[in-house]
C-alpha positions as CSV (number, residue, x, y, z in Angstrom):
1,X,41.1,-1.6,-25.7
2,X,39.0,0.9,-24.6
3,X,35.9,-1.8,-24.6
4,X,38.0,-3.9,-22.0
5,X,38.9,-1.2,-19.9
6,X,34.8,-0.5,-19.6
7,X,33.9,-3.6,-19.1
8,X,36.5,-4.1,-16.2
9,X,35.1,-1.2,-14.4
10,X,31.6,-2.0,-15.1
11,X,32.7,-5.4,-13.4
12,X,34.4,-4.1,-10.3
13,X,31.4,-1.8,-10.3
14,X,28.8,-4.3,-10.0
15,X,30.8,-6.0,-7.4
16,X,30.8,-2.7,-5.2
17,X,27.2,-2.6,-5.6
18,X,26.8,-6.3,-4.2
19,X,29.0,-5.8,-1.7
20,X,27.2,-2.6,-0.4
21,X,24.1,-4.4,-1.0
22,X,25.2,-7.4,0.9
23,X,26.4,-4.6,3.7
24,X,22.9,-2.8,4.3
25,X,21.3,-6.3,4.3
26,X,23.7,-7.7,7.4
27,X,22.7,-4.2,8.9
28,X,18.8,-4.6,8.4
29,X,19.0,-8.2,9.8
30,X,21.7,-6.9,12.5
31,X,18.6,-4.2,14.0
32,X,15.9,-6.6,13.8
33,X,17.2,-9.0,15.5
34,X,18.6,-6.8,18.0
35,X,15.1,-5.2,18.4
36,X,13.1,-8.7,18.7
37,X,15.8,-9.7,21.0
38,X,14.8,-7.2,23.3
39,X,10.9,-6.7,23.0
40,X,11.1,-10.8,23.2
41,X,13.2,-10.3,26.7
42,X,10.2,-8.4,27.9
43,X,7.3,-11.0,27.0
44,X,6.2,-13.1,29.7
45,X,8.6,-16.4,30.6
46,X,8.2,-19.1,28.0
47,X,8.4,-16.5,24.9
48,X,11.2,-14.6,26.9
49,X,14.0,-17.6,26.8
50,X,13.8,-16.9,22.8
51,X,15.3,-14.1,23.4
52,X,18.5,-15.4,24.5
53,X,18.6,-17.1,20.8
54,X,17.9,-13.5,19.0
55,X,21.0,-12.4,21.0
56,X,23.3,-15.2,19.9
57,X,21.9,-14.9,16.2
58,X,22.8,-11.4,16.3
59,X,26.2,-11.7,18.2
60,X,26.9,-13.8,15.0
61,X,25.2,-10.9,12.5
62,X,27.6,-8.7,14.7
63,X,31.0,-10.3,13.8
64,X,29.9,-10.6,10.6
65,X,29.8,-7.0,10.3
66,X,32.9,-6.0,12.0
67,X,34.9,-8.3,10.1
68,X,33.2,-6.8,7.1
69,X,34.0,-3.0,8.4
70,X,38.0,-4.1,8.8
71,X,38.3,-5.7,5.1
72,X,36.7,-2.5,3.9
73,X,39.3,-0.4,5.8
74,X,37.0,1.1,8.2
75,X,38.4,-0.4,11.9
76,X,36.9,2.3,13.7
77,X,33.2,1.4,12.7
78,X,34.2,-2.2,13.9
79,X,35.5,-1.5,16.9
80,X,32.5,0.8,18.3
81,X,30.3,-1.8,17.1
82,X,31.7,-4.5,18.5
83,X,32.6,-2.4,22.1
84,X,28.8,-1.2,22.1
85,X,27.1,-4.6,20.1
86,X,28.8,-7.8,22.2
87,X,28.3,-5.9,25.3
88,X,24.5,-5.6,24.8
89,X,23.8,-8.8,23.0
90,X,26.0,-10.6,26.2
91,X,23.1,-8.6,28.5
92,X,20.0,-10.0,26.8
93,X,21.7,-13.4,26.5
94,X,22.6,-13.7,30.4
95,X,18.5,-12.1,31.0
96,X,17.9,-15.3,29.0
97,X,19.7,-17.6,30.8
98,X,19.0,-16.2,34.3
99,X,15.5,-16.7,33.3
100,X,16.0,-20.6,32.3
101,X,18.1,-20.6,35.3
102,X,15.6,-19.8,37.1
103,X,12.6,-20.4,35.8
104,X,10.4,-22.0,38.7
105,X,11.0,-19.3,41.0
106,X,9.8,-16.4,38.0
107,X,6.9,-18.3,37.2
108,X,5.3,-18.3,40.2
109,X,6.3,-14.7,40.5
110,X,4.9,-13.9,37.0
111,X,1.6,-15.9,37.9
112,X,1.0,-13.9,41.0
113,X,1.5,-10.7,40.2
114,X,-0.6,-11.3,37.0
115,X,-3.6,-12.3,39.2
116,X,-3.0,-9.3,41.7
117,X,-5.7,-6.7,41.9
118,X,-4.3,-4.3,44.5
119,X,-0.7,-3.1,45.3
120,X,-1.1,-4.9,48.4
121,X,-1.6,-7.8,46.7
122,X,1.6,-7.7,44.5
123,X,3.8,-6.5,47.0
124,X,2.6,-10.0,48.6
125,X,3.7,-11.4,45.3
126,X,6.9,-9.8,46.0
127,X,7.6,-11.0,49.5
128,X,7.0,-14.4,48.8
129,X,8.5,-14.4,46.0
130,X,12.0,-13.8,48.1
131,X,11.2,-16.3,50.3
132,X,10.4,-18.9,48.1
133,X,13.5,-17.9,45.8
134,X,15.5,-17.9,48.9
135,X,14.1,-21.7,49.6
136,X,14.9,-22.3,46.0
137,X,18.2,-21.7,46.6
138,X,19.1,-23.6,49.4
139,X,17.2,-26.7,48.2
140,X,19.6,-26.0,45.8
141,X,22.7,-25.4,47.3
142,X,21.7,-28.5,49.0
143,X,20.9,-26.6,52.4
């Protein structure tokens, strides 16, 4: 009887150890995506727009977790990760899509001030930049 009782244990043991395993591993995959997510949100604009796709990969990584946290009895974890986690993953998704959005507009932008040799020059960048987003966005509006 003693034999079964060990084996039990050894059992529910294991399973702890898979489940804590499982745990760090959502975690590890949680921060790296988090991290590209926001070094890709600062590369130029055709690699940025990935960025948006780390977020929602790691929104998903983050619900993963906090369901995780309130099964294991810890609703406190969840909660501060989900109060500071959607809010920043939301952020670099909307960058993203602001960037698709528009994309025109910040490529010109992007172009010019990357062949700008003085600050003269990119504050030129800069103005033209508002008033060719501003065209932009009447064209748009249909104005």
């Amino acid at each position: 009887m003693s034999s079964e009782h060990d084996t039990e244990g050894t059992g529910a043991t294991a399973s702890g150890t898979d489940a804590a395993s499982r745990h760090r591993r959502l975690v590890r995959a949680l921060l790296l995506t988090m991290l590209a997510s926001w070094l890709l949100l600062l590369t130029p604009l055709p690699f940025s727009l990935a960025a948006g796709i780390g977020a929602l990969v790691a929104l998903v990584l983050l619900v993963l977790l906090a369901v995780q946290a309130f099964r294991q009895g810890r609703p406190g974890m969840a909660v501060i990760s989900l109060i500071i986690g959607v809010p920043a993953t939301l952020m670099i998704t909307a960058g993203s899509f602001l960037s698709l959005l528009f994309y025109g507009p910040m490529a010109e932008i992007e172009e010019c001030r990357a062949t700008a040799l003085t600050e003269q020059a990119r504050v030129q960048c800069d103005v033209e930049a508002q008033d060719s987003m501003a065209s932009w966005i009447s064209d748009l509006m249909g104005g």
